[in-house]
N, C-alpha and C positions, 0 to 999 in steps of 0.2 A: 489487418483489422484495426481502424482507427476507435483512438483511447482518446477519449473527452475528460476533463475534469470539470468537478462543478467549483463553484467560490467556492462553498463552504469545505469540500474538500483538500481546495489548495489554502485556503487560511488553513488548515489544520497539521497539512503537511508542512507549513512551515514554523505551527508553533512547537510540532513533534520531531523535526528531522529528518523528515522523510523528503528524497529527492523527485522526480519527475520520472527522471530514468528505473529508480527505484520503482517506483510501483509499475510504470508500465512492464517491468519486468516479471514483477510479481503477477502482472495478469497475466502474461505470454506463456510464462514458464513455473508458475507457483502450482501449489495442492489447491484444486477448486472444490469447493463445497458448493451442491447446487441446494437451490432455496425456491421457494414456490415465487409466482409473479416476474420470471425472469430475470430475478435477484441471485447474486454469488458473491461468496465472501473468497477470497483469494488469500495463502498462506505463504509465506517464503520468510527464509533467513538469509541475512548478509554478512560475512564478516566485517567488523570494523577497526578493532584493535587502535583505537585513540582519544579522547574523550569528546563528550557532550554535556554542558553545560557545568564541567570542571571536573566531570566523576570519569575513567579509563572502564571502556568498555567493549569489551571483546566480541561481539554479534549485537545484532540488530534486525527483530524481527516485524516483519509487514504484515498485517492484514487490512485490506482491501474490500470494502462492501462497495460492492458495483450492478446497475441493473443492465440488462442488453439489449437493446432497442434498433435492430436491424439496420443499419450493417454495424451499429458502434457498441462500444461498452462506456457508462457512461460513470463515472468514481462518483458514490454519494461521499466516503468519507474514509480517511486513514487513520489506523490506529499503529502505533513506533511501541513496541517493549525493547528494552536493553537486557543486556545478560553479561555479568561480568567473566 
């Protein structure tokens, strides 16, 4: 299943920390919420166990808002929470 990002999603994954591999992951293999108009928000945790942005943080979780437009899934935007 090919994963498209848009800009505005990849400026966001890099101002949050979220990698490439990361979210495609998250779309493959995360908790899918379906949403009306072909839209899903996509859930997953990652271990991290090292810091971001100077603070040690032990997971690192994804959510993913994506719409699906035959045959791709297309990332509108990522959201990065931490958890210590």
């Amino acid at each position: 299943m090919p994963i498209l990002i848009s800009k505005h999603a990849l400026k966001r994954m890099g101002e949050r920390g979220a990698t490439q591999e990361e979210v495609e992951e998250t779309i493959e293999l995360g908790y899918q919420q379906t949403k009306p108009n072909n839209h899903s928000v996509f859930h997953q945790g990652f271990d991290y166990c090292r810091e971001w942005v100077g603070v040690y943080y032990r997971m690192k979780h994804l959510t993913v808002h994506a719409v699906y437009e035959s045959p791709d899934w297309i990332v509108k935007t990522v959201i990065v929470k931490w958890s210590e």
